[in-house]
C-alpha positions as protocol buffer text, in pm:
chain_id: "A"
residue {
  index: 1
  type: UNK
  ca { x: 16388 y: 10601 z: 7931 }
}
residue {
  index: 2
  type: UNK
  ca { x: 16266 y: 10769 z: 7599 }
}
residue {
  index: 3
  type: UNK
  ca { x: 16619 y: 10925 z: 7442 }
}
residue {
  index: 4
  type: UNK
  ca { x: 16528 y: 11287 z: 7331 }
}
residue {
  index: 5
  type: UNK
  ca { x: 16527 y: 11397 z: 6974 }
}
residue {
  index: 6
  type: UNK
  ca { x: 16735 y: 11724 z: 6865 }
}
residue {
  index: 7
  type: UNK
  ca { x: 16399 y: 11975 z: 6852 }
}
residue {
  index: 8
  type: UNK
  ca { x: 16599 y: 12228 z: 6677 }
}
residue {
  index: 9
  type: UNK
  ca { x: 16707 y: 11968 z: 6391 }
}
residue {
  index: 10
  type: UNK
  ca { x: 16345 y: 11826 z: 6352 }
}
residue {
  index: 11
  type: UNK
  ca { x: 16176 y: 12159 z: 6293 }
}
residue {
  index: 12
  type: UNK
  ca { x: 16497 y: 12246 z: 6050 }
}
residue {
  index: 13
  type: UNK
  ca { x: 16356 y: 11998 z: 5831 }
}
residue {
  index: 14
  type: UNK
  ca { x: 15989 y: 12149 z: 5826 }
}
residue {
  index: 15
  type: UNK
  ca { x: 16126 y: 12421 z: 5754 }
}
residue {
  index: 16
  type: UNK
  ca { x: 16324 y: 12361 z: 5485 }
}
residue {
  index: 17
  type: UNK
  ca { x: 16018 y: 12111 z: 5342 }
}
residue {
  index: 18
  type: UNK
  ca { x: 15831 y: 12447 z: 5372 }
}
residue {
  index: 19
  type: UNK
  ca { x: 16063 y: 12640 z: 5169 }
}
residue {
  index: 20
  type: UNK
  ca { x: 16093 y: 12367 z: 4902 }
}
residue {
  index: 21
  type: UNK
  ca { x: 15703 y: 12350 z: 4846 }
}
residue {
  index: 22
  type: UNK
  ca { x: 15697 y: 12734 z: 4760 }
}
residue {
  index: 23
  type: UNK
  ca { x: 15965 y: 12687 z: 4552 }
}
residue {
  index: 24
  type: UNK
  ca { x: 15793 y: 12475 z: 4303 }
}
residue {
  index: 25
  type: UNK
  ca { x: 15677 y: 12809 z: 4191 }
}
residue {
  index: 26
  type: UNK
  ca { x: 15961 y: 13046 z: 4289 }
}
residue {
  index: 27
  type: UNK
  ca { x: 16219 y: 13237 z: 4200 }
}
residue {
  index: 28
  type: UNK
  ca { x: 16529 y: 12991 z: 4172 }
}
residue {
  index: 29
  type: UNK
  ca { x: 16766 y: 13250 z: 4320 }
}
residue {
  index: 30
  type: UNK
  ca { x: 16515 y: 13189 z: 4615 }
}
residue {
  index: 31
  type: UNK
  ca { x: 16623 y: 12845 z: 4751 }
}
residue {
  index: 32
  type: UNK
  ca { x: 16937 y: 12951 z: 4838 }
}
residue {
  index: 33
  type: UNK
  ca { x: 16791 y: 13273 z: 5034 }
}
residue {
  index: 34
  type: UNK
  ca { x: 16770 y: 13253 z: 5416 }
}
residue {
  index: 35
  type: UNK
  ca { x: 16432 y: 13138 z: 5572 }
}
residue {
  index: 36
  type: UNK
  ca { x: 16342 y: 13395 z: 5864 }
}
residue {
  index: 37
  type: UNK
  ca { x: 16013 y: 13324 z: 6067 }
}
residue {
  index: 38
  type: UNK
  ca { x: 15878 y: 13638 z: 6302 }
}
residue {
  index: 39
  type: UNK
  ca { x: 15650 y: 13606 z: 6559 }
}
residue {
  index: 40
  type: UNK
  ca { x: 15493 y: 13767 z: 6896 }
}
residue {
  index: 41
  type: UNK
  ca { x: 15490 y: 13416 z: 7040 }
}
residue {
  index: 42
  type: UNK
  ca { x: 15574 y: 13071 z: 6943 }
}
residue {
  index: 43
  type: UNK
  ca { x: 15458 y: 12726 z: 7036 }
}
residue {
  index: 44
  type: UNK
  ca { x: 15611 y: 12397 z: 6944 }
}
residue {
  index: 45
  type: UNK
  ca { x: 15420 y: 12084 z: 6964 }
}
residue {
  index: 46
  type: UNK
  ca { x: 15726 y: 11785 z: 6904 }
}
residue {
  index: 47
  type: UNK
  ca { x: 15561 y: 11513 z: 7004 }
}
residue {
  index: 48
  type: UNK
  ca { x: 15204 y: 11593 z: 6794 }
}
residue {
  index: 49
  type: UNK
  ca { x: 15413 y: 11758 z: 6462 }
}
residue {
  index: 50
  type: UNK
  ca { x: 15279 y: 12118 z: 6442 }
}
residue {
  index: 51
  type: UNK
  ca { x: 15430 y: 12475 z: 6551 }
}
residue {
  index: 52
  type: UNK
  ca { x: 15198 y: 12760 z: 6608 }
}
residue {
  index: 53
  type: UNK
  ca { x: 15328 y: 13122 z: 6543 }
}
residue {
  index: 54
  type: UNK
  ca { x: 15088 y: 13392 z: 6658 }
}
residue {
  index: 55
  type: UNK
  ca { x: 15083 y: 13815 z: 6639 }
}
residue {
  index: 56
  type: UNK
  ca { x: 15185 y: 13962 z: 6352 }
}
residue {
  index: 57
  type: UNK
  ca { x: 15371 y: 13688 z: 6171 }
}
residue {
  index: 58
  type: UNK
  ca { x: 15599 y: 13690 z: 5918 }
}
residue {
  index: 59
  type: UNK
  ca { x: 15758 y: 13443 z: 5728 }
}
residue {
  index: 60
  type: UNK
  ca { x: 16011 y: 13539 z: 5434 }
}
residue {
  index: 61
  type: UNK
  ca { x: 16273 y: 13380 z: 5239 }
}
residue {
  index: 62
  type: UNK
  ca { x: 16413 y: 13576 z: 4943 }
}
residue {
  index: 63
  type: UNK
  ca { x: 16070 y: 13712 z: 4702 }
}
residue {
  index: 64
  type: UNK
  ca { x: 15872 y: 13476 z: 4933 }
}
residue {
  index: 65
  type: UNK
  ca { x: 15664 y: 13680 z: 5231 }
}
residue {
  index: 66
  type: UNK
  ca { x: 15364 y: 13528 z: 5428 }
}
residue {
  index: 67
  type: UNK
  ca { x: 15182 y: 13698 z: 5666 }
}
residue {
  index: 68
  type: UNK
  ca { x: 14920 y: 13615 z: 5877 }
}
residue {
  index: 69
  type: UNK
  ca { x: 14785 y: 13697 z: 6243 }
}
residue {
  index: 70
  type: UNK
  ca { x: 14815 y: 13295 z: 6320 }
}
residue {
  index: 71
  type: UNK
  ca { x: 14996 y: 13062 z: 6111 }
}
residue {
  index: 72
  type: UNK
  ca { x: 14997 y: 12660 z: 6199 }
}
residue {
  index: 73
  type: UNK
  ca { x: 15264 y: 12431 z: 6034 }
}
residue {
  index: 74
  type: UNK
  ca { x: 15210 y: 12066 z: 6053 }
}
residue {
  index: 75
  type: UNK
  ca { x: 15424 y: 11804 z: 5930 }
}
residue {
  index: 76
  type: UNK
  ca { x: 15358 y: 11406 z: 5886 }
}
residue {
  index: 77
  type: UNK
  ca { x: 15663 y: 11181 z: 5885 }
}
residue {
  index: 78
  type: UNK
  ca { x: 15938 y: 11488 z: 5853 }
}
residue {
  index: 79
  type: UNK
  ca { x: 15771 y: 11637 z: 5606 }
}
residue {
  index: 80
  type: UNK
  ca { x: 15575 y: 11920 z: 5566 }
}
residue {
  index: 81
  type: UNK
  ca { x: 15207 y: 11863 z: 5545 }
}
residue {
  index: 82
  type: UNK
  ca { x: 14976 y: 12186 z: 5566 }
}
residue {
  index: 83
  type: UNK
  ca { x: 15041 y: 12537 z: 5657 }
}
residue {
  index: 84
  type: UNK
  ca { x: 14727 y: 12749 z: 5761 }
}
residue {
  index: 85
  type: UNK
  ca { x: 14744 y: 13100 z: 5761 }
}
residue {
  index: 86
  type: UNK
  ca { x: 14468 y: 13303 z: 5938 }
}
residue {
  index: 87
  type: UNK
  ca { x: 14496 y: 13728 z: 5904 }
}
residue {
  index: 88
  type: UNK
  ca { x: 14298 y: 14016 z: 5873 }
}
residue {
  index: 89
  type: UNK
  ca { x: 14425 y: 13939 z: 5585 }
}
residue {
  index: 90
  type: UNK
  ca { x: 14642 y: 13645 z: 5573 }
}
residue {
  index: 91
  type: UNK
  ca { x: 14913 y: 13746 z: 5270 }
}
residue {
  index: 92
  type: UNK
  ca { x: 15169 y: 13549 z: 5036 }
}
residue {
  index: 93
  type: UNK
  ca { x: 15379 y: 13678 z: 4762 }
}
residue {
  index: 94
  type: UNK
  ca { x: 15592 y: 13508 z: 4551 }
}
residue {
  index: 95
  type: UNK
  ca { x: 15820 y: 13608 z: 4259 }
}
residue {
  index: 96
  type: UNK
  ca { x: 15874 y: 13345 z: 3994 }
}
residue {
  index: 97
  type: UNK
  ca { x: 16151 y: 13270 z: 3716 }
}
residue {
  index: 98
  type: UNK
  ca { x: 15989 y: 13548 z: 3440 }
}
residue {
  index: 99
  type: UNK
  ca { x: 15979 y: 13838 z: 3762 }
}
residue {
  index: 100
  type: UNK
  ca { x: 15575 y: 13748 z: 3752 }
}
residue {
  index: 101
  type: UNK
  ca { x: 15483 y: 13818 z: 4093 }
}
residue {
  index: 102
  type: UNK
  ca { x: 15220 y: 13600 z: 4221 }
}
residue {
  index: 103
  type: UNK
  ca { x: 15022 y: 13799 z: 4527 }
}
residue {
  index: 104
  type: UNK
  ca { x: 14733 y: 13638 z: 4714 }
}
residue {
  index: 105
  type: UNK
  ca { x: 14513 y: 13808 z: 5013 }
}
residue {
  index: 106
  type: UNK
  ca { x: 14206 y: 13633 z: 5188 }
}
residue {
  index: 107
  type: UNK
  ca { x: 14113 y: 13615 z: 5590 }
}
residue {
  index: 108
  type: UNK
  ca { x: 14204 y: 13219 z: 5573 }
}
residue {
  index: 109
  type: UNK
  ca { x: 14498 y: 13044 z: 5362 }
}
residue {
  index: 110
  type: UNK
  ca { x: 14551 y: 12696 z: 5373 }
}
residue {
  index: 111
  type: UNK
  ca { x: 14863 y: 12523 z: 5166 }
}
residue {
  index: 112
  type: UNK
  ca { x: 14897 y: 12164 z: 5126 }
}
residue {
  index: 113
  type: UNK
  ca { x: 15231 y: 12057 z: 5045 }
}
residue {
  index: 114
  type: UNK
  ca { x: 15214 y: 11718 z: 4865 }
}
residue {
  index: 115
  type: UNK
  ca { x: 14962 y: 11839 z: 4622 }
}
residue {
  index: 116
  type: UNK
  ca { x: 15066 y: 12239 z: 4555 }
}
residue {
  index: 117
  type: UNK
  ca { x: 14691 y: 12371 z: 4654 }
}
residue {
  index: 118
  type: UNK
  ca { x: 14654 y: 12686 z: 4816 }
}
residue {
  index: 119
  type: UNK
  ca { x: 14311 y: 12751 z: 4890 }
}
residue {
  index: 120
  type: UNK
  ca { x: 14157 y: 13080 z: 4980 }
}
residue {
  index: 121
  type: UNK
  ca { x: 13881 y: 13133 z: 5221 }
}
residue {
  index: 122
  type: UNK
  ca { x: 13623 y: 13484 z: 5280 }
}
residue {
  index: 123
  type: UNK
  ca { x: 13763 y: 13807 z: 5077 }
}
residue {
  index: 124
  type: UNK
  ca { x: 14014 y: 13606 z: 4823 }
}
residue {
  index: 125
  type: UNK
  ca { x: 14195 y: 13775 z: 4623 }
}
residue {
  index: 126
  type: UNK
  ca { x: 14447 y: 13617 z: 4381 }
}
residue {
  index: 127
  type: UNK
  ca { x: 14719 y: 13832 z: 4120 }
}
residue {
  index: 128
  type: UNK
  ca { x: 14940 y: 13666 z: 3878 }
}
residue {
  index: 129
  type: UNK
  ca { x: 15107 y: 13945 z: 3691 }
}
residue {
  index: 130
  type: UNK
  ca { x: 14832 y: 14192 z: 3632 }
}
residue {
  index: 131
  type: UNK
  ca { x: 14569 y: 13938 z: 3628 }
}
residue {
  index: 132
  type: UNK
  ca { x: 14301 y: 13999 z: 3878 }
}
residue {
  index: 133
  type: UNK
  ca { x: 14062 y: 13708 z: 4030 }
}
residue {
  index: 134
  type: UNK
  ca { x: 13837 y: 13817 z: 4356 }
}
residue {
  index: 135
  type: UNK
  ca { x: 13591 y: 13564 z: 4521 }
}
residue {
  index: 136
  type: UNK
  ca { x: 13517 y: 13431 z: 4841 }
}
residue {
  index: 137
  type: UNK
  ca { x: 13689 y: 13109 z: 4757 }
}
residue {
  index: 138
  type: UNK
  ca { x: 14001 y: 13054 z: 4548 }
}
residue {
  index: 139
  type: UNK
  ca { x: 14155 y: 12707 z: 4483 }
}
residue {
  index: 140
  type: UNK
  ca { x: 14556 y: 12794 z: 4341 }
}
residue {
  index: 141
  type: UNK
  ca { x: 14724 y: 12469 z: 4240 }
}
residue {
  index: 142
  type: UNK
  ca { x: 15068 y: 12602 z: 4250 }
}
residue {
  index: 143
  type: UNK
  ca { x: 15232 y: 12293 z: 4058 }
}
residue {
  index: 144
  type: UNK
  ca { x: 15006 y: 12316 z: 3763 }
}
residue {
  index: 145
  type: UNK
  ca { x: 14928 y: 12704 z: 3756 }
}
residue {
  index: 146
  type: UNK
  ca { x: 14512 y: 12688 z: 3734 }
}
residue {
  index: 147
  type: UNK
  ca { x: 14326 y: 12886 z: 3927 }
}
residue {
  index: 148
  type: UNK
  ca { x: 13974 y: 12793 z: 3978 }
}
residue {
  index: 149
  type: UNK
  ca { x: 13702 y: 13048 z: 4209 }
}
residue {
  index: 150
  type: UNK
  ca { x: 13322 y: 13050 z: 4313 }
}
residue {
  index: 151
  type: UNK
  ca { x: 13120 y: 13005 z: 4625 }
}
residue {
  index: 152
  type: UNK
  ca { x: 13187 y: 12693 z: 4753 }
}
residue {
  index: 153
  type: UNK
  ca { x: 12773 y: 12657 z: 4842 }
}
residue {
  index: 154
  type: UNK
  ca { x: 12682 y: 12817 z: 4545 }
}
residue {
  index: 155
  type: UNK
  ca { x: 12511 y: 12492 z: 4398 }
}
residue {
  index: 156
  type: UNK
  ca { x: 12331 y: 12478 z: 4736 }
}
residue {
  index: 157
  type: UNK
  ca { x: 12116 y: 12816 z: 4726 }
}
residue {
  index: 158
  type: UNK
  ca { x: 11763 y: 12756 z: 4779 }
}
residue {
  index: 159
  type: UNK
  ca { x: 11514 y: 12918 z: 4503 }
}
residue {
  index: 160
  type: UNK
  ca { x: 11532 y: 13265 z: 4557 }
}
residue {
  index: 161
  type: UNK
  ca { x: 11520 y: 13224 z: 4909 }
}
residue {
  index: 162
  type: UNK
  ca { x: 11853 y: 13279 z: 5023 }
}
residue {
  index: 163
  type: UNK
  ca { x: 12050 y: 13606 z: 4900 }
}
residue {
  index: 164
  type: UNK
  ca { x: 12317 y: 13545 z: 4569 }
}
residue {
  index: 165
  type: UNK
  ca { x: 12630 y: 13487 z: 4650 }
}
residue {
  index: 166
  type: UNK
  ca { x: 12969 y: 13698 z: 4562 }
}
residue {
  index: 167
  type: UNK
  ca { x: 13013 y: 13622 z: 4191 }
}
residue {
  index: 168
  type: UNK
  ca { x: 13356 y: 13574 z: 4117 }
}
residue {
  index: 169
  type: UNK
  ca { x: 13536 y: 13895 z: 3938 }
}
residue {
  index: 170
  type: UNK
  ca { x: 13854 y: 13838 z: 3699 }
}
residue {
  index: 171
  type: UNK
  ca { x: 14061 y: 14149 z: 3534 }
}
residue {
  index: 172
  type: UNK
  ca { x: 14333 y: 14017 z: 3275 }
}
residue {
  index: 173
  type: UNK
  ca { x: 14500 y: 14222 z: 3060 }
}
residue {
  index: 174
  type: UNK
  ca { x: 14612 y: 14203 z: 2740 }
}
residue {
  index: 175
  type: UNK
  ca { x: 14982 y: 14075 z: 2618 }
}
residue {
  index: 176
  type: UNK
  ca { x: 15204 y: 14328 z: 2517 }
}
residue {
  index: 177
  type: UNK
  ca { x: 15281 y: 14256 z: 2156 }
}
residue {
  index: 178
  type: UNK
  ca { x: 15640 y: 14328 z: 2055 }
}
residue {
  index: 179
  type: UNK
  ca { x: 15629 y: 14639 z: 1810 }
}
residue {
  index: 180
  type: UNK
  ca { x: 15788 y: 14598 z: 1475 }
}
residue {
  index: 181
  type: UNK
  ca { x: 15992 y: 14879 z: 1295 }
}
residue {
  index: 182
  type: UNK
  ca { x: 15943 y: 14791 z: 908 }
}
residue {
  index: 183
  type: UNK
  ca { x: 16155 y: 15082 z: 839 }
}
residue {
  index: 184
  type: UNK
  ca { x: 15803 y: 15155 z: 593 }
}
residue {
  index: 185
  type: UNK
  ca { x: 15662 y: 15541 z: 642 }
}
């Protein structure tokens, strides 16, 4: 006879791998914030490593908020591996150290833990501070902070054939320089 594992301790670990991913680029006063997952419905797959949350999901844990229509968490080995994120839009925001809030919007996230990427998928839409960057496909490597958008088949167009696609769009601002009072009039 197979002796059964504590279900409730397992997916404790996910989800505290979870929260320790997004808080490579969060708010330190976050990791000590509760974790607090909402859902229509939930479905937990032990024995193959993934959870599936579905209707109006969302996931928060102090500046941290995800939302998504469907979100799938997999983990390999007790660890967290991937979370995908479907929505109409799917929706993450994140506060970090310096109060720069970090807000991303597309119809499908995926985030892969070991290497910090959050990819973007159809409608992406990615703020860091002010800083605007709109494509259909947005690459955010969380650890390393570089943001890198384009069609992913926009080398593949045929001459003139096929319609452009979306260009990508970026809006940054300028620094606020710190005004000086020389006390000159």
């Amino acid at each position: 006879m197979k002796p059964r594992t504590n279900t409730g301790f397992q997916w404790s670990i996910v989800f505290i791998a979870l929260v320790y991913c997004f808080n490579a680029m969060a708010k330190t006063s976050d990791e000590n914030a509760p974790l607090q997952i909402e859902a229509d419905r939930l479905e937990i797959h032990e024995k193959d490593n993934y959870s599936i949350y579905n209707g109006n999901v969302i996931i928060t844990k102090g500046s941290l908020k995800i939302t998504g229509d469907k979100i799938v968490i997999k983990n390999k080995q007790a660890r967290l591996h991937s979370v995908n994120i479907d929505g109409n839009p799917a929706t993450f925001f994140q506060l970090n150290d310096l109060n720069e809030a970090i807000n991303a919007e597309s119809r499908e996230m995926n985030y892969q833990a070991q290497s910090g990427m959050l990819e973007l998928i159809n409608n992406a839409k990615l703020i860091k501070n002010k800083n605007h960057f709109s494509s259909e496909h947005i690459i955010y490597n969380t650890f390393e902070d570089i943001v890198k958008a384009g069609n992913q088949k926009a080398g593949n167009q045929n001459s003139g054939e096929a319609a452009k696609p979306p260009r990508v769009k970026i809006t940054i601002y300028p620094e606020n320089k710190p005004t000086t009072d020389s006390g000159e009039n």
